[in-house]
PATIZA-770840 format. One record per atom (N, C-alpha, C): x, y, z; residue in one letter. Coordinates in steps of 0.1 Angstrom, whole numbers, plus 5000, padded with zeros to 4 digits. Atoms other than C-alpha are relative to their C-alpha. Last residue first. Layout:
BEGIN
XYZA...
//
This chain:
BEGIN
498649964999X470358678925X500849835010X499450095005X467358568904X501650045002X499249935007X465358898913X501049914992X498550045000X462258728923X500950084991X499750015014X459258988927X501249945002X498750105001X457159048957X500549974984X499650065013X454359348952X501749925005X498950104999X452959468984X500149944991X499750095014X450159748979X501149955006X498450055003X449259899013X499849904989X500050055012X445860129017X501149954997X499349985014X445160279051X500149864994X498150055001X442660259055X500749955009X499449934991X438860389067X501750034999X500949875000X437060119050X501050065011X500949994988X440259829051X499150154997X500949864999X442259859017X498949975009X500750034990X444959539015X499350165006X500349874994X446459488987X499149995010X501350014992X448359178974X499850215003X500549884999X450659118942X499149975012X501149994992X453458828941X499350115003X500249964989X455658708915X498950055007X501050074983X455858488897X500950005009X499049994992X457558738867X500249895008X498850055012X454558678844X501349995005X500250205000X452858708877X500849944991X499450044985X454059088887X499949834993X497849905004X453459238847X500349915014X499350065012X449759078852X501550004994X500350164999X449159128889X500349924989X498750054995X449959518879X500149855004X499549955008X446959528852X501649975012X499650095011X444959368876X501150024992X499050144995X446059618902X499449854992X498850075004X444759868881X500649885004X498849934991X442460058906X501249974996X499049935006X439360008878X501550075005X500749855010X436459958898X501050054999X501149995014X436859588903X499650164997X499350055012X440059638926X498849974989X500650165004X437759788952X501049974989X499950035012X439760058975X499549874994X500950055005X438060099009X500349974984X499550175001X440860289023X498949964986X501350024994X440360689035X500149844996X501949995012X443660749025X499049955010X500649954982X447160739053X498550014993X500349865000X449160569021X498950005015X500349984986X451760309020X499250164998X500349865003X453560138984X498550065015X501249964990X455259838994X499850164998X500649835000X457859708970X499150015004X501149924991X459959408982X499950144996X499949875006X462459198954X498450095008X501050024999X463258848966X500050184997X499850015016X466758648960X498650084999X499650175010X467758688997X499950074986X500150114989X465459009011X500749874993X499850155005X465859328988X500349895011X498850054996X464359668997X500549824997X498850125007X462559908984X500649965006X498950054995X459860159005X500249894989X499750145012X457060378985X501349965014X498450065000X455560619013X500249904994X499450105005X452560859008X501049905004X499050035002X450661119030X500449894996X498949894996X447961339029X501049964998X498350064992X446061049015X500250155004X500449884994X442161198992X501149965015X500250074988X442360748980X499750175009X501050074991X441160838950X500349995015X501450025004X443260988925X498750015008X500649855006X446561118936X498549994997X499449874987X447160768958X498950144995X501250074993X445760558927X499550085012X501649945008X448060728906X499449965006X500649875000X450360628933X499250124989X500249984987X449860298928X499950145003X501950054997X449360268891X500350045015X500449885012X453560428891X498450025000X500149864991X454560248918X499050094995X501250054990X453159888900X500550145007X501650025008X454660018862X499250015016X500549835002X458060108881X498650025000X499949914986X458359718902X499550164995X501150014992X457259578867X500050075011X501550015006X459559728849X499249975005X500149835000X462759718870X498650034998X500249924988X461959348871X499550125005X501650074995X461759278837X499850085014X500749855004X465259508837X498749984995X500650085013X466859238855X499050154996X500950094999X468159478887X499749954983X500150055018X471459678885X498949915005X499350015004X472159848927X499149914983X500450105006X469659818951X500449984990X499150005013X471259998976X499549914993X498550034998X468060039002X500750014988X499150085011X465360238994X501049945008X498950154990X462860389018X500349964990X499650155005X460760688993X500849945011X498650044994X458460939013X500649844992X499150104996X455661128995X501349935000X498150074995X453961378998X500449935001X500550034981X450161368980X501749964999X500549954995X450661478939X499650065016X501350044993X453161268932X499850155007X501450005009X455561408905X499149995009X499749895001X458861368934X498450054992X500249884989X457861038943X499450124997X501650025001X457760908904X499650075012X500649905011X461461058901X498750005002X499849814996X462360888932X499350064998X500949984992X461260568917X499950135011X501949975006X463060628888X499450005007X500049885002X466260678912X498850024987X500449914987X465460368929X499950134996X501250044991X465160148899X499450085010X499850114996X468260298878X498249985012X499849974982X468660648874X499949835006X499749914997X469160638830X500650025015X498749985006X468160308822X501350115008X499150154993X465060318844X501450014995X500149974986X463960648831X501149925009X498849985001X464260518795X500250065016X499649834998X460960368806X501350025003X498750024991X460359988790X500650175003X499350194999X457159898773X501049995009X501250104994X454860218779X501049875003X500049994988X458060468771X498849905009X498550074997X458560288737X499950035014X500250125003X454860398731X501149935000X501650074988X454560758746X500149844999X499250004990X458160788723X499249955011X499250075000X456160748696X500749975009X501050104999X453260958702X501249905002X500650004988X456161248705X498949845007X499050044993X457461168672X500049985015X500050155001X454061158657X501349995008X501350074993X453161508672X500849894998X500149974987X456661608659X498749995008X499250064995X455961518626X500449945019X500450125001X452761698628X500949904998X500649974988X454262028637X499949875002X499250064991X456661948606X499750025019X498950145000X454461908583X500849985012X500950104991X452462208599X500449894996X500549954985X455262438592X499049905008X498950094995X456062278556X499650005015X499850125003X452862418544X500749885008X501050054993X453262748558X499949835005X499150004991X456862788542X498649975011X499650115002X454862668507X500749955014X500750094990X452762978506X500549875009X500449914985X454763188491X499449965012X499149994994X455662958464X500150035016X499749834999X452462938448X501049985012X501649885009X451962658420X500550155010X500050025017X455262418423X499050144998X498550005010X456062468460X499850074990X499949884996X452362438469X501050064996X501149955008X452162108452X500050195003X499650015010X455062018476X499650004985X499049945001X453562148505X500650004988X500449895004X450761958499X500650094997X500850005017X452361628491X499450104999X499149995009X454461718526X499650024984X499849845003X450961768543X501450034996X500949975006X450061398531X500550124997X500350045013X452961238544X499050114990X498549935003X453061438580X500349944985X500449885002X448961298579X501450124996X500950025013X450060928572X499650184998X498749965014X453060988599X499050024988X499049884995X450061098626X501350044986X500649895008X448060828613X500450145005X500450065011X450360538625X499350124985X498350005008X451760708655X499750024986X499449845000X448060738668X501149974996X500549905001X445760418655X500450125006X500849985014X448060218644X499150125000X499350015017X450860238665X499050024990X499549875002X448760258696X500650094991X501249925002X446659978685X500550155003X500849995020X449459748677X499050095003X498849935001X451159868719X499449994983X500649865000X447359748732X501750124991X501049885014X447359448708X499950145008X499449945015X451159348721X498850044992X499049955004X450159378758X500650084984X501049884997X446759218757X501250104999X500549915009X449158958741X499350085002X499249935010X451458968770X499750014984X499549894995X448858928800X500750084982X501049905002X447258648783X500250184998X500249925014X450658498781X498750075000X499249885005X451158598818X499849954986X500649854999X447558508829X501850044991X500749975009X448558128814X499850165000X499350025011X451958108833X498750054985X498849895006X450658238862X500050044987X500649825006X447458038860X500750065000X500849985013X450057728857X499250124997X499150015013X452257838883X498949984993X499849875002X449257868910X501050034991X500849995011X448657498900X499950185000X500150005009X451557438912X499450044988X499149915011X451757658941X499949944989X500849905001X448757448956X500750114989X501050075007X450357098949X498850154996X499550005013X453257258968X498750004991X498749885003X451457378996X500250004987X501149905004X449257058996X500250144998X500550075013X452456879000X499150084997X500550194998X453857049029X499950014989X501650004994X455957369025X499849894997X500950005011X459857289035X498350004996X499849875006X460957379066X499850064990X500449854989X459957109091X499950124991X501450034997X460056799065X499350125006X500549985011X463756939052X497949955005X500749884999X464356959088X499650054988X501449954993X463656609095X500050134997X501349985005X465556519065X499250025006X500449895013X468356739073X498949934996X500349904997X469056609110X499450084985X501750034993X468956199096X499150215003X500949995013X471456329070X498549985007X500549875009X473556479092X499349994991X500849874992X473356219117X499650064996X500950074999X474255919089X499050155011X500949985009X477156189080X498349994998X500449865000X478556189116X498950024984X501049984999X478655819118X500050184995X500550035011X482355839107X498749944998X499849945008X482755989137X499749994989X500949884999X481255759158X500250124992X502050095008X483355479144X498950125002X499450085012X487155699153X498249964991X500149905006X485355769186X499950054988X502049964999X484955429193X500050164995X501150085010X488255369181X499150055002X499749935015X489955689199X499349924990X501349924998X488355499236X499950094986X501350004999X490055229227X499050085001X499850075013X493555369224X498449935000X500049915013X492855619249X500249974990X501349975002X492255359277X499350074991X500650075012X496255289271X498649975002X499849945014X496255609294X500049894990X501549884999X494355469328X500750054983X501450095005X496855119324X499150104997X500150035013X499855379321X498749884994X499350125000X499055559352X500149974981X499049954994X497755949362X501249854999X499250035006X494955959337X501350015008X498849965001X492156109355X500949954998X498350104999X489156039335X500750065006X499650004984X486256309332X500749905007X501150104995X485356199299X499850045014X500949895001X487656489280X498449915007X500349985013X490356379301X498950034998X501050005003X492156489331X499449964986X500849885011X495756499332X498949884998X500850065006X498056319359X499050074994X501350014996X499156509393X498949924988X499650134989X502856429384X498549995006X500649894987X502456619351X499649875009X499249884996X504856489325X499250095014X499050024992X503056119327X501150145003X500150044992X500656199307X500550005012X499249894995X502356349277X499150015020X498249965001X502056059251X500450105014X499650134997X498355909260X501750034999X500250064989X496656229269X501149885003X499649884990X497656399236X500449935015X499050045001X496856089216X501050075011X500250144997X492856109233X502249965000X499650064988X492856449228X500749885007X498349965000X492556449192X500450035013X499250105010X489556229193X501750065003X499850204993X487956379222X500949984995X499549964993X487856739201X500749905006X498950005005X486556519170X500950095013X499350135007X483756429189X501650004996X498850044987X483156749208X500849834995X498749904993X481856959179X500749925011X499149995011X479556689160X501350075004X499550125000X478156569194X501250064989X498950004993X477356969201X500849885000X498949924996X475957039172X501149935013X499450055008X473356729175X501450064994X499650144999X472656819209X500549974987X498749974989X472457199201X500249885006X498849905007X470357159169X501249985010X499250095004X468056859188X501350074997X500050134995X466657099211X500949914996X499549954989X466757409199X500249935001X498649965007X465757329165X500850015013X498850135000X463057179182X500949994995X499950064990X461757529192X500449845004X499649884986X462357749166X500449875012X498749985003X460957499141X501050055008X500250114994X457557539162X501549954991X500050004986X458057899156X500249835006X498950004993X458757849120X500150045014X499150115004X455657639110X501650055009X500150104991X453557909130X501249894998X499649894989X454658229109X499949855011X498349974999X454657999079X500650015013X499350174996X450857919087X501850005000X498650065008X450158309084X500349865004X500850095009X446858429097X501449954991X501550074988X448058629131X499749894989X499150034993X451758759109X498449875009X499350095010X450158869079X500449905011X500950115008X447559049096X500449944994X500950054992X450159239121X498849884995X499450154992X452459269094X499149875005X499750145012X450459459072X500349905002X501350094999X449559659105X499849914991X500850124990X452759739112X499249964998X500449974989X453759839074X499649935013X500949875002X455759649053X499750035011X499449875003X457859339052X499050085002X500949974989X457058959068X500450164998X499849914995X458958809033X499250075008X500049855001X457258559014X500750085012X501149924998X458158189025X500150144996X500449924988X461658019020X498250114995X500149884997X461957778995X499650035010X501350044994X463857449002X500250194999X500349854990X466457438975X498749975005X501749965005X467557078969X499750115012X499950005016X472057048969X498550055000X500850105010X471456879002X500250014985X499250104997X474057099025X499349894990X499150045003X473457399008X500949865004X500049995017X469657419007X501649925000X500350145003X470057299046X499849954982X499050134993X471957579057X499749894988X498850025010X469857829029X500949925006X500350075013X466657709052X501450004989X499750124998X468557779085X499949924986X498550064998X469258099074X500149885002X499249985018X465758149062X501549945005X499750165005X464958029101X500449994987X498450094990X467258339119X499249864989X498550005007X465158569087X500849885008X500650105012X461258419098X501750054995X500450124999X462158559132X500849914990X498950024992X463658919125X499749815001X499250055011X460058899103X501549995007X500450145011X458358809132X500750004986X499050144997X459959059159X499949904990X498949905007X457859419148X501449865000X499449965019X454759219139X501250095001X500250145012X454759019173X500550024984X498449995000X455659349198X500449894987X499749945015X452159439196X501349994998X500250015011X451159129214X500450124989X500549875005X452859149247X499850044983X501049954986X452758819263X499550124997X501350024997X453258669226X499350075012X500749905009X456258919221X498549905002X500049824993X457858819251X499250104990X500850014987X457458449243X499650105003X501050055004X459158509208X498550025010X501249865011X461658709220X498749964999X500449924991X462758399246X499150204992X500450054989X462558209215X499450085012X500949995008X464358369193X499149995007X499949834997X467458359220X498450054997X500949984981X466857969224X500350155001X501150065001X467057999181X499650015016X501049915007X470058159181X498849975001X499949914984X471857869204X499250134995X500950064990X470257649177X500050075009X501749944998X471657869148X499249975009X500549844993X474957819164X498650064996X499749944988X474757449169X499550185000X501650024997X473257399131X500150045017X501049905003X476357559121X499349985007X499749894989X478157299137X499550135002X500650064986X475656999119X500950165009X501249924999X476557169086X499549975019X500349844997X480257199095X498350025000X499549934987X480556869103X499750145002X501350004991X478256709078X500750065010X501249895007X480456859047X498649995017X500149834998X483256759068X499050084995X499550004985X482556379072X500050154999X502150044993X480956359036X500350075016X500649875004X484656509023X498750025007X499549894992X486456229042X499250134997X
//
């Protein structure tokens, strides 16, 4: 009995995403006839089939992931959207979703309707002198036409307890449809392993550049607040007078080192975050930038504080990059969360042509984003503009 309702409701669902889907659809068409309409409808799209994907996650138990997010500017889209196999997979999803979805919905939904009809028909029949319709288009106005309802509730009865065999037939076509093919996978895997290797790379280039800041500024900062105590305190002993000097640049040079110090706790994890939380650091970073710019946040409320970190670190390189080089008038960071998926898109009006081999960081953010795996691109056309997109699972 549980099988029977676990496939009833997915298969009724699958009805209303299907009738969603012939809506999708007529968008769809409307946006092919008129092409710039494509990257503002495609992610709207790729969310009605995500829904279908978490359907079929939950009715199997095995997550089928869903594709990157169709986020950012128009023209990010627009190039994400023309060369994207996803973008195709779920259109053609779209359209035999329709098809079967609302046939196989609609068996799952009228079956059991029938069924409890059927006793209805056979007891109360005879109270209406014109005889009651059934759900066959039967009129029922004798007692040979109503014991037809005892037979006809078997077969229903057996078709019913088909329902699971349907729902499993409908889930593995659409686990075939929805999930990425094999060479996909085969491809992510081995993009896991360079992950996995760039992020330890990533995290001892990490701990020799945090040992080298320690050693060589913190390090000889306290060695020199050491020293000019020993002088001080020589000074003390022989000429008194002097001694309030002494101390003075002890404790200038403290305060250097405490300062360095802080530079070096704030590298690893910025009290910032703690303090305003993701958005309200990234405000802060805003606010600093040199070239105007506009934050989009949604409520993004307590993120993994890996996360936090990378998402600050990649604003942070970014619009230094902005202030730097790119000569922007105008900036825009946007945040916002999709599912389990963490979207930062940093947006400037620059002149473009950014090279990532001359020093624009985005290695340095690719390393903090992968160890995460998650996803860094940029995309700097001569002329611009200049859009960073950093994906990051949140593990919500």
């Amino acid at each position: 009995m549980k099988r029977i309702w676990a496939a009833l409701i997915y298969l009724a669902t699958g009805l209303l995403t299907a009738i969603a889907s012939w809506l999708a659809i007529g968008i769809l068409l409307l946006s092919v006839v008129i092409l710039p309409l494509l990257p503002i409808t495609a992610p709207h799209i790729r969310r009605i089939v995500d829904f279908d994907r978490q359907r079929l996650t939950r009715y199997t138990g095995d997550r089928t992931p869903s594709p990157p997010p169709l986020d950012g500017p128009w023209l990010h889209r627009a190039q994400r959207v023309l060369a994207d196999p996803d973008s195709r997979r779920d259109g053609l999803w779209l359209i035999t979703h329709a098809l079967f979805g609302t046939l196989f919905g609609s068996i799952a939904i009228g079956i059991p309707g029938a069924l409890v009809q059927q006793p209805i028909v056979l007891l109360t029949w005879w109270a209406s002198p014109a005889g009651i319709e059934n759900s066959f288009g039967l009129r029922v106005d004798s007692w040979p036409k109503a014991l037809l309802s005892v037979p006809i509730a078997i077969v229903l009865t057996l078709i019913l307890l088909q329902l699971p065999k349907l729902a499993d037939l409908d889930a593995k076509w659409a686990k075939k449809m929805l999930a990425p093919p094999k060479a996909s996978l085969e491809k992510r895997l081995a993009e896991v392993v360079a992950t996995r290797a760039a992020a330890l790379q990533a995290h001892g280039a990490e701990l020799r550049r945090i040992e080298r800041n320690l050693h060589d500024g913190t390090q000889n900062k306290l060695v020199g607040v050491v020293m000019m105590l020993g002088i001080a305190e020589r000074t003390l002993k022989q000429n008194p007078d002097n001694a309030l000097a002494a101390l003075l640049r002890a404790q200038d040079a403290a305060g250097d080192a405490l300062e360095e110090l802080r530079n070096v706790v704030r590298s690893i994890h910025p009290p910032v975050l703690e303090d305003l939380g993701l958005d309200g650091a990234i405000q802060a970073l805003a606010a600093r930038c040199p070239v105007p710019c506009v934050l989009q946040a949604d409520h993004l409320g307590r993120l993994p504080a890996a996360v936090e970190a990378a998402a600050y670190f990649a604003v942070a390189e970014a619009l230094t990059n902005v202030a730097k080089h790119s000569g922007a008038r105008h900036a825009w960071v946007s945040l916002g969360i999709n599912g389990d998926q963490l979207t930062v898109i940093v947006h400037d009006d620059g002149k473009g042509g950014a090279d990532e081999k001359r020093g624009t960081g985005l290695d340095g953010i690719r390393g903090r984003v992968a160890a995460l795996d998650g996803n860094a691109e940029m995309s700097s056309p001569e002329g611009g503009p200049t859009v960073l997109t950093v994906v990051l699972p949140v593990g919500r």
